[in-house]
RONU-625151 format. One record per atom (N, C-alpha, C, O, CB): residue number from 1; atom name; x, y, z. Coordinates in steps of 0.001 Angstrom, whole numbers, plus 500000, padded with zeros to 6 digits. Glycine has a CB too. Example, Ala and Ser with C-alpha at 12.3 -4.5 7.8 and 13.67 -1.06 7.14 Angstrom:
! residues 2
<1,N,<513190,494310,507800>>,
<1,CA,<512300,495500,507800>>,
<1,C,<513200,496700,507800>>,
<1,O,<514236,496681,508465>>,
<1,CB,<511308,495527,509046>>,
<2,N,<512850,497750,507080>>,
<2,CA,<513670,498940,507140>>,
<2,C,<512900,500030,507870>>,
<2,O,<513409,501138,508039>>,
<2,CB,<514084,499402,505725>>,
***
This chain:
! residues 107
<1,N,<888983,174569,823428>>,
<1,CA,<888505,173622,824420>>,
<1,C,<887015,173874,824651>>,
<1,O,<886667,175020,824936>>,
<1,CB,<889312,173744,825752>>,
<2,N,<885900,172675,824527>>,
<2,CA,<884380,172391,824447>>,
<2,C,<884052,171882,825705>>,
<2,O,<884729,171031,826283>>,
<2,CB,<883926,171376,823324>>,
<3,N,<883044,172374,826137>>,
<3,CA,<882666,172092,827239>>,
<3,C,<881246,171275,826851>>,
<3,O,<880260,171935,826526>>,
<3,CB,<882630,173371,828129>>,
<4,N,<881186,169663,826905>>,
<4,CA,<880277,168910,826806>>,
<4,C,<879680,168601,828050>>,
<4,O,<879813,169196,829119>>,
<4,CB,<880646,167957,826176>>,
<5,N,<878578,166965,827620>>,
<5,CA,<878353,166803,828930>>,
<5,C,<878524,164849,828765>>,
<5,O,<878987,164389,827721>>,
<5,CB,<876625,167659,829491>>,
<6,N,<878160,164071,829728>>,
<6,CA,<878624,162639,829830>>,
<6,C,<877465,162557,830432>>,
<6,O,<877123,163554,831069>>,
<6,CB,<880012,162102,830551>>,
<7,N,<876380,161159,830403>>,
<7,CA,<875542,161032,830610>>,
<7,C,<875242,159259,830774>>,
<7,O,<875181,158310,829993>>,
<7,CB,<875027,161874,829795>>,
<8,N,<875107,159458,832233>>,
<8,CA,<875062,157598,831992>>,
<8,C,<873649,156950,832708>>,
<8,O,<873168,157109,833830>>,
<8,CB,<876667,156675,832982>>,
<9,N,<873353,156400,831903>>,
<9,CA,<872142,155970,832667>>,
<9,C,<871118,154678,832467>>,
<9,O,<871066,154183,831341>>,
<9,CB,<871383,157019,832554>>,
<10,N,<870356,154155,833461>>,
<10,CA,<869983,152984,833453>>,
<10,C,<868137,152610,833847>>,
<10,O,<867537,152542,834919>>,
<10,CB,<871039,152426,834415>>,
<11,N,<867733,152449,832532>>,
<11,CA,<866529,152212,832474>>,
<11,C,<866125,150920,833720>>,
<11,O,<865570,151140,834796>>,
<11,CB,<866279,151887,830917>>,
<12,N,<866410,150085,833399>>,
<12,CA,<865538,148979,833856>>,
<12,C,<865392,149008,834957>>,
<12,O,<864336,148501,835336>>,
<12,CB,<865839,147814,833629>>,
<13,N,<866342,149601,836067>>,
<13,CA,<866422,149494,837500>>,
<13,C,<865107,149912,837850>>,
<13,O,<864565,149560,838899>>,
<13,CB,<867550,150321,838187>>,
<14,N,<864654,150546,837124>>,
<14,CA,<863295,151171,837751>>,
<14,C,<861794,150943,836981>>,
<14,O,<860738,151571,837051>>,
<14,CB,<863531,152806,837796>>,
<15,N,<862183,149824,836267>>,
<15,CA,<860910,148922,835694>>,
<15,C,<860344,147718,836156>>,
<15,O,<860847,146615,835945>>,
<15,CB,<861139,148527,834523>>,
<16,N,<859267,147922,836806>>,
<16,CA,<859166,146986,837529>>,
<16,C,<859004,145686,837021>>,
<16,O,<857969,145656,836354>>,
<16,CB,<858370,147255,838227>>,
<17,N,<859523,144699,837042>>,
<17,CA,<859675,143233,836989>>,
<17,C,<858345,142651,836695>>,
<17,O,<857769,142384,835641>>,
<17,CB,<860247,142649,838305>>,
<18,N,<857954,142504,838259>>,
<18,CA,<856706,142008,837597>>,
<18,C,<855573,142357,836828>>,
<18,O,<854477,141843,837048>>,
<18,CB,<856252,141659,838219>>,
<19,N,<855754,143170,835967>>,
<19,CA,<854767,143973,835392>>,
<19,C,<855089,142853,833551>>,
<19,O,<856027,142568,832807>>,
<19,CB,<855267,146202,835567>>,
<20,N,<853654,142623,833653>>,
<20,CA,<854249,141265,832311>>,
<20,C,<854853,142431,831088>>,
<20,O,<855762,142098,830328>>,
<20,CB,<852382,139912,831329>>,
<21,N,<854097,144072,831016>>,
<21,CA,<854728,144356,829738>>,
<21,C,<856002,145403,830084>>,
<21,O,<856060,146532,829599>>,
<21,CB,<853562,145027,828651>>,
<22,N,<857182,144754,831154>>,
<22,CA,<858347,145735,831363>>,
<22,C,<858957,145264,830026>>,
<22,O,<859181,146165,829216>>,
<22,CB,<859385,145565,832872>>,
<23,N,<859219,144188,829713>>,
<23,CA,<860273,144336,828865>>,
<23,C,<859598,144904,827221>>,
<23,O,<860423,145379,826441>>,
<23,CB,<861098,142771,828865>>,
<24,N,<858353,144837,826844>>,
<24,CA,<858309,146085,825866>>,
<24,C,<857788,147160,826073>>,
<24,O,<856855,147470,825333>>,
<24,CB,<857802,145910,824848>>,
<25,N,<858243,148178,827238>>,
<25,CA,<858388,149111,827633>>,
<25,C,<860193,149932,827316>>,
<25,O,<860487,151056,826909>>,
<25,CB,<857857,148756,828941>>,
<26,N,<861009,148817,827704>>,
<26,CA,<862331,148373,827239>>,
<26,C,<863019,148369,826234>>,
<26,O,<864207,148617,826027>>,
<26,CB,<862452,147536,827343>>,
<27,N,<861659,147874,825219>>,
<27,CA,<862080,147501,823524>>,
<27,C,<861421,149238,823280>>,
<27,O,<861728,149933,822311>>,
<27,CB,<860908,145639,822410>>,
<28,N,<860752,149548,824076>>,
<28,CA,<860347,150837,823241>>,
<28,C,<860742,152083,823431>>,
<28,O,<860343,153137,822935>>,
<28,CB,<859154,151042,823255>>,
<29,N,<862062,151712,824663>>,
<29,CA,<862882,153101,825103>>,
<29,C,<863887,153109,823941>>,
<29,O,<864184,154115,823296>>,
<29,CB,<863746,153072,826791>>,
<30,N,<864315,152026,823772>>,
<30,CA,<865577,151457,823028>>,
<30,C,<865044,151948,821493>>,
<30,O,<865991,152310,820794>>,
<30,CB,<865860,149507,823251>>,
<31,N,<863800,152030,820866>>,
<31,CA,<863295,151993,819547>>,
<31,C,<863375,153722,819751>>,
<31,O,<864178,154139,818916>>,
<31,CB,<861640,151040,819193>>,
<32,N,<863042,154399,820243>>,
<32,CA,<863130,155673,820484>>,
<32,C,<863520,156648,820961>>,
<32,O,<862992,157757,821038>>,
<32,CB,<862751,155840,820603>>,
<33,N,<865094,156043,821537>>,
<33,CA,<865959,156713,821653>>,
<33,C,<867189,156268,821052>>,
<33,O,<868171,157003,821151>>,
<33,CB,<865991,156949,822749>>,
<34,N,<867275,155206,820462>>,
<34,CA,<868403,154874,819784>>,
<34,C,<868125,154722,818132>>,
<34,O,<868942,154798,817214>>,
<34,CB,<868934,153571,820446>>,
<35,N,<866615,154470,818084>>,
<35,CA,<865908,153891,816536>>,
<35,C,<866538,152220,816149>>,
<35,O,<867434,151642,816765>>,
<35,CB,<866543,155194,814965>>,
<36,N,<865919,151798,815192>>,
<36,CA,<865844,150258,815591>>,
<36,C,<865127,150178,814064>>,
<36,O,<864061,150661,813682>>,
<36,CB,<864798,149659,817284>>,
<37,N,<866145,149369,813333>>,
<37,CA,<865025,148675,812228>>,
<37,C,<864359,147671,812414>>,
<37,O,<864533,146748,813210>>,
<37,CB,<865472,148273,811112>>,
<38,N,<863092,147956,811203>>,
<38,CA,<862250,146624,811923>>,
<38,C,<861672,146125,810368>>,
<38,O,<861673,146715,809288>>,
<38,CB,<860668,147142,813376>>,
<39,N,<861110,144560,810833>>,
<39,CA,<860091,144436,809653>>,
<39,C,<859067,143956,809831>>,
<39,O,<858760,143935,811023>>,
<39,CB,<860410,143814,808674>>,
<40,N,<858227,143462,809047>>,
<40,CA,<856988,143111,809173>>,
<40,C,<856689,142161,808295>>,
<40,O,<857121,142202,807143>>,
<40,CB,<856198,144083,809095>>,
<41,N,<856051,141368,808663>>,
<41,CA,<854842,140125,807661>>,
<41,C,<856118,139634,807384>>,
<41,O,<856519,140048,806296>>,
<41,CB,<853550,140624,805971>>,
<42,N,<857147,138681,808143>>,
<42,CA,<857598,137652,807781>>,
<42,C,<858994,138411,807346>>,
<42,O,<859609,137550,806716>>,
<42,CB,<856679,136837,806775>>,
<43,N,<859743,139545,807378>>,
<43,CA,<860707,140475,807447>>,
<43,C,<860399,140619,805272>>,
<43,O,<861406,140502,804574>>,
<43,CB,<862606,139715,808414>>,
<44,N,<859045,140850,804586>>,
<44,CA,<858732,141360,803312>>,
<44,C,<858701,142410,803683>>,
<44,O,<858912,142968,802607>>,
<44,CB,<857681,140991,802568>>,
<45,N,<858573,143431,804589>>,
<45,CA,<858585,144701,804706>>,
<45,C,<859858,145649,805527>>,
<45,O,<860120,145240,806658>>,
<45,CB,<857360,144829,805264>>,
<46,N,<860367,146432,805212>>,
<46,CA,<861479,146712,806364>>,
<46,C,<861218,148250,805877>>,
<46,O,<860932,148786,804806>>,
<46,CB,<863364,145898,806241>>,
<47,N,<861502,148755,807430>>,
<47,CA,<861044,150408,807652>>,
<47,C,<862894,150533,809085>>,
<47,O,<863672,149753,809635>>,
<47,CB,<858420,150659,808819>>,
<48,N,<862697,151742,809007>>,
<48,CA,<863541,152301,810144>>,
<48,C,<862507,152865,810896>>,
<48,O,<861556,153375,810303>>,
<48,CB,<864709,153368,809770>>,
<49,N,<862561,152845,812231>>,
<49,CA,<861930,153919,812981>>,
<49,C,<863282,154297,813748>>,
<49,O,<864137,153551,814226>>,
<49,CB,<860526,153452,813978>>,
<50,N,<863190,155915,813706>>,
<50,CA,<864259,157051,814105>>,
<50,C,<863902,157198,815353>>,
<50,O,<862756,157292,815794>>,
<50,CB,<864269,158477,813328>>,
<51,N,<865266,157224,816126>>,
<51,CA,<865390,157806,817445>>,
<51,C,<865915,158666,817720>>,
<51,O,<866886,158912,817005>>,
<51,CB,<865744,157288,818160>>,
<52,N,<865640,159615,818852>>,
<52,CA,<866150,160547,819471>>,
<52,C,<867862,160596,818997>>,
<52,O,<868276,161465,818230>>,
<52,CB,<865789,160292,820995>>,
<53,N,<868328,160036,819304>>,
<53,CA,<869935,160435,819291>>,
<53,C,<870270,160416,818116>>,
<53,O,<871469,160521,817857>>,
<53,CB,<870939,159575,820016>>,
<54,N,<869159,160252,816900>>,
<54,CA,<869842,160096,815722>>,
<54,C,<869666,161320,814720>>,
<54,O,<869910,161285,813514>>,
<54,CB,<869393,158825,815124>>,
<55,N,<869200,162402,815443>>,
<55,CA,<869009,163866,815439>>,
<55,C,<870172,164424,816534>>,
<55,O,<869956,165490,817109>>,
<55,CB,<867336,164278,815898>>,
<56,N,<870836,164018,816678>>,
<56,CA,<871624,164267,818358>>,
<56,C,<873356,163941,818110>>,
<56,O,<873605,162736,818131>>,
<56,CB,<870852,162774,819847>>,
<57,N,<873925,164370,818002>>,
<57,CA,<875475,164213,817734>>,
<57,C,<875781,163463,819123>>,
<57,O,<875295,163827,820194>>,
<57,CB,<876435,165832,817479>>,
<58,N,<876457,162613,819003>>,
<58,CA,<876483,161997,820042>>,
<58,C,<878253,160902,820132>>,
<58,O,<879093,160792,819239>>,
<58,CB,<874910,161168,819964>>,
<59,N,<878264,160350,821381>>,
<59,CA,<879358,159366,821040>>,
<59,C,<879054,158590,822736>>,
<59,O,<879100,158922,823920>>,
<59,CB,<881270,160247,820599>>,
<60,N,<878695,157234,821792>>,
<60,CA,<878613,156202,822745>>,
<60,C,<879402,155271,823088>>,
<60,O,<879779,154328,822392>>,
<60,CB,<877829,155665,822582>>,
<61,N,<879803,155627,824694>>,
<61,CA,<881264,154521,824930>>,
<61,C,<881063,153535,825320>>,
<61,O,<881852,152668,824943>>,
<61,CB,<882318,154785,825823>>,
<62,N,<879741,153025,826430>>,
<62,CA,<879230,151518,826663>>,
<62,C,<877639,151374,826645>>,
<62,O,<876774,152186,826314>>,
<62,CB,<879764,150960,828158>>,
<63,N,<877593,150683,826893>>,
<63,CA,<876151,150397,827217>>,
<63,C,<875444,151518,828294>>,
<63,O,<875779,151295,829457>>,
<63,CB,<876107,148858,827878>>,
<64,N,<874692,152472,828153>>,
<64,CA,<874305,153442,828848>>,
<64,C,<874667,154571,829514>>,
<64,O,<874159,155095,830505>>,
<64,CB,<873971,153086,829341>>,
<65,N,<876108,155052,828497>>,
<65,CA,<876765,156149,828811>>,
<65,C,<876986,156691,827082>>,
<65,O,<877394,156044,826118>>,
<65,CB,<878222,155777,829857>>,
<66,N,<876665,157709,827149>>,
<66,CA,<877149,158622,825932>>,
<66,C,<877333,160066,826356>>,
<66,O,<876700,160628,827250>>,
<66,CB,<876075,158611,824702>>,
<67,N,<878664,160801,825293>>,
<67,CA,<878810,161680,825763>>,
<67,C,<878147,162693,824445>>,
<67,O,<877918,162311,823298>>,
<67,CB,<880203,161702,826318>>,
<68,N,<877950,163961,824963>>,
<68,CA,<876607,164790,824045>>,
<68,C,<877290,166846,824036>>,
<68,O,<877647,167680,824868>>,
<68,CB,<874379,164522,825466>>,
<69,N,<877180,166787,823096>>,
<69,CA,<876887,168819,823341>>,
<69,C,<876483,169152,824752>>,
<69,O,<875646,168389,825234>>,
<69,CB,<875316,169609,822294>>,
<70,N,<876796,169875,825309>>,
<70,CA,<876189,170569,826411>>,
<70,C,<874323,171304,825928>>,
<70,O,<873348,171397,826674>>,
<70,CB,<877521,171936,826804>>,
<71,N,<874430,171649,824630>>,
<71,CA,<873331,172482,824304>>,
<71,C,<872233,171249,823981>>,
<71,O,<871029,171475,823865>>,
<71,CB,<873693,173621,822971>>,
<72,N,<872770,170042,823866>>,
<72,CA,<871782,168717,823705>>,
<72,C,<871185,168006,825131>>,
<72,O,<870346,167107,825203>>,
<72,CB,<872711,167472,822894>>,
<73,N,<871887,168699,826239>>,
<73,CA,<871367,167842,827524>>,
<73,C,<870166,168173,828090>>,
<73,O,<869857,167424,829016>>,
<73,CB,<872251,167903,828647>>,
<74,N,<869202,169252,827785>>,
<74,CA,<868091,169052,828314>>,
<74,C,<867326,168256,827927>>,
<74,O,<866482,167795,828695>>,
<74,CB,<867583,169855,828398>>,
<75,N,<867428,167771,826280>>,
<75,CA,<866534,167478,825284>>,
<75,C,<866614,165567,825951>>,
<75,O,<865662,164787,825911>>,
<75,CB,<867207,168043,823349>>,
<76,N,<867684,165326,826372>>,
<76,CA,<867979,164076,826467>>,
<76,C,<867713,163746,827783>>,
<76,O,<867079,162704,827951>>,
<76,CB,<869231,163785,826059>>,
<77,N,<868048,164389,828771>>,
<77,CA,<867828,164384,829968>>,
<77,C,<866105,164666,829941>>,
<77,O,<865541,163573,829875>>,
<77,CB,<868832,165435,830704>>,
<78,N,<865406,165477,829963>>,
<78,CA,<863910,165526,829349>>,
<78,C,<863486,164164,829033>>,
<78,O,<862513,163960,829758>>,
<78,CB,<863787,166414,827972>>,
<79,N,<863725,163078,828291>>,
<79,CA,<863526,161923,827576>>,
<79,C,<863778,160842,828622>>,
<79,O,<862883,160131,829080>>,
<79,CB,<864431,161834,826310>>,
<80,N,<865090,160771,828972>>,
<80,CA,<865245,159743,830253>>,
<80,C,<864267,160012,831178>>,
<80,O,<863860,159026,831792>>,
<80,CB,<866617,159826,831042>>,
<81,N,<863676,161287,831504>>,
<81,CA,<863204,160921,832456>>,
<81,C,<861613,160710,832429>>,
<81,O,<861081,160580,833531>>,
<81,CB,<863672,161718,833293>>,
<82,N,<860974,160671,831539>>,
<82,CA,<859683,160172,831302>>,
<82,C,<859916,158903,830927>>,
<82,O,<858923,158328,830482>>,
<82,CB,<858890,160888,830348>>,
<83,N,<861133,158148,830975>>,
<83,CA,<861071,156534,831231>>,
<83,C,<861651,156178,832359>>,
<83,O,<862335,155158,832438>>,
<83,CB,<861729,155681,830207>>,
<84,N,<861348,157334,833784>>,
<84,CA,<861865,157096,835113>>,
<84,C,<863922,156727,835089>>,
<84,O,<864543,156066,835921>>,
<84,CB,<860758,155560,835708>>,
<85,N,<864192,157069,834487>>,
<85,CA,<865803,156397,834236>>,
<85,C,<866341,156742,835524>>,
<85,O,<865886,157623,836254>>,
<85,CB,<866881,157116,832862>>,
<86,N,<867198,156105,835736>>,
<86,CA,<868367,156770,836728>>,
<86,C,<869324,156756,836041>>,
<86,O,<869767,155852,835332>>,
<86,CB,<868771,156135,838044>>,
<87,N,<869939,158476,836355>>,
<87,CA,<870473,159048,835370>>,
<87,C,<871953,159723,835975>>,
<87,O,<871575,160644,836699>>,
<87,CB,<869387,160044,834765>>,
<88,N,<873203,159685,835996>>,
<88,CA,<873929,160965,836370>>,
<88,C,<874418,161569,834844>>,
<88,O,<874598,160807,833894>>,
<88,CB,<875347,160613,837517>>,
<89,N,<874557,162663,834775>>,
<89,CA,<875120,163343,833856>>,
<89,C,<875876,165098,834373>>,
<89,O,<875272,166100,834755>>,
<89,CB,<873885,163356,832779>>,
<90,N,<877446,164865,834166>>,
<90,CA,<877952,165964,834646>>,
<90,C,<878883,166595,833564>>,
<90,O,<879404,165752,832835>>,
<90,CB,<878605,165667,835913>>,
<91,N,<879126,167573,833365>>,
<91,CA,<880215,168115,832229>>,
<91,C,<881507,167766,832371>>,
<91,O,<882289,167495,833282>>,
<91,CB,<880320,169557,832135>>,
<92,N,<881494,167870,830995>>,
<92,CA,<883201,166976,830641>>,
<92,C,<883863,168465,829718>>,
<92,O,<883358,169427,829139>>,
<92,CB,<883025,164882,829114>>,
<93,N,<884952,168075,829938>>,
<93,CA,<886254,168723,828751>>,
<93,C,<886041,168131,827551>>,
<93,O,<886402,166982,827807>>,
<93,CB,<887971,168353,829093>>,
<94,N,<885685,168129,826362>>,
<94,CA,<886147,167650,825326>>,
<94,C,<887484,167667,824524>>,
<94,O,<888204,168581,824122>>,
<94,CB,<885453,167959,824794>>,
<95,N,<887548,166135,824434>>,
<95,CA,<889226,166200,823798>>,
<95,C,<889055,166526,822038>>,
<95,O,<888079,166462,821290>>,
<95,CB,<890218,164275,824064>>,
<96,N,<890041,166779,821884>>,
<96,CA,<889955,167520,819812>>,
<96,C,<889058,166274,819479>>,
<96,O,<887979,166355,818891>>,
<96,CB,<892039,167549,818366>>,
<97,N,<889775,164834,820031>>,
<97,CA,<888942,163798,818477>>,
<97,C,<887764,164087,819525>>,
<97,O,<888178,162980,819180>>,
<97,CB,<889476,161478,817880>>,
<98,N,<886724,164390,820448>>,
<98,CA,<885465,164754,820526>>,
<98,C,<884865,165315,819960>>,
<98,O,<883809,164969,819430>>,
<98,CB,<885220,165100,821161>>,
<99,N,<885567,166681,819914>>,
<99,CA,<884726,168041,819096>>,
<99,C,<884499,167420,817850>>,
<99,O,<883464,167344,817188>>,
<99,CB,<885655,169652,818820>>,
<100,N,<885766,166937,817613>>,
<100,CA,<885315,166587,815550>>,
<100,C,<883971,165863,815250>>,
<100,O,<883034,166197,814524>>,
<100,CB,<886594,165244,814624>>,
<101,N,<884174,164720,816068>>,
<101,CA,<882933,163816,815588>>,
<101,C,<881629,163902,815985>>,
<101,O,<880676,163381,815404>>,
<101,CB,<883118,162605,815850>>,
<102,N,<881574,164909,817498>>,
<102,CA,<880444,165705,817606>>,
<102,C,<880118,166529,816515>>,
<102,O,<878934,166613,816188>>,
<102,CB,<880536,166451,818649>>,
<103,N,<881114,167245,815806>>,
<103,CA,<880565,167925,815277>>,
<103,C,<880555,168025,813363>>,
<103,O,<880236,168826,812485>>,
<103,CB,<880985,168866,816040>>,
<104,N,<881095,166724,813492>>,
<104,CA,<880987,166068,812314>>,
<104,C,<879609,165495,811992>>,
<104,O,<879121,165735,810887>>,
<104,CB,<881941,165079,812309>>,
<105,N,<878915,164717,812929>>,
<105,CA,<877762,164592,812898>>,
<105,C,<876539,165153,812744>>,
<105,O,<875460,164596,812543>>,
<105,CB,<877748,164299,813429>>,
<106,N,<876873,166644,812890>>,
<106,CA,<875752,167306,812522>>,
<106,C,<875762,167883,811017>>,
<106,O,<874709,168156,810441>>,
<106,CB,<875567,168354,813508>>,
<107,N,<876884,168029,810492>>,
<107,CA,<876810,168198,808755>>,
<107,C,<875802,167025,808003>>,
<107,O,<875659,167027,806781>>,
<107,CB,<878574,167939,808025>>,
***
């Protein structure tokens, strides 16, 4: 039995609206913490740019909750919060199919 952690949290609440460039502030939490392909000149070019969690064993159950290693939560928690997030994250039990695919992911 693994002692992880659950982490849920929500950017936008704390981006301010009227600010004309919140929403690619938005596109650029999302590009660098999740990674995001992209292209260029008419989609003739296509690149990945890598995000945080994709160095990060992870398992995402909705929209702004994933559950993580315990030894991965500063690194992530660190990250949310230089995009102001509101954040809770508290430790969980991991069930067997957790451990595996946590830790399947890092091979």
């Amino acid at each position: 039995m693994s002692i992880g952690a659950i982490v849920a949290f929500r950017v936008y609440k704390n981006v301010d609206k009227a600010v004309t460039n919140s929403q690619a502030v938005l596109n650029r939490f999302v590009q660098k913490f999740y990674g995001q392909d992209a292209t260029s000149h008419g989609g003739k070019y296509r690149h990945h740019k890598r995000g945080l969690l994709e160095d990060i064993a992870h398992i995402r159950l909705v929209r702004g909750v994933i559950i993580i290693k315990k030894d991965d939560l500063a690194k992530v928690l660190s990250f949310l919060n230089d995009y102001n997030a509101e954040v809770y994250a508290r430790d969980i039990i991991l069930t067997p199919e957790d451990e595996k695919t946590l830790n399947k992911e890092n091979t």
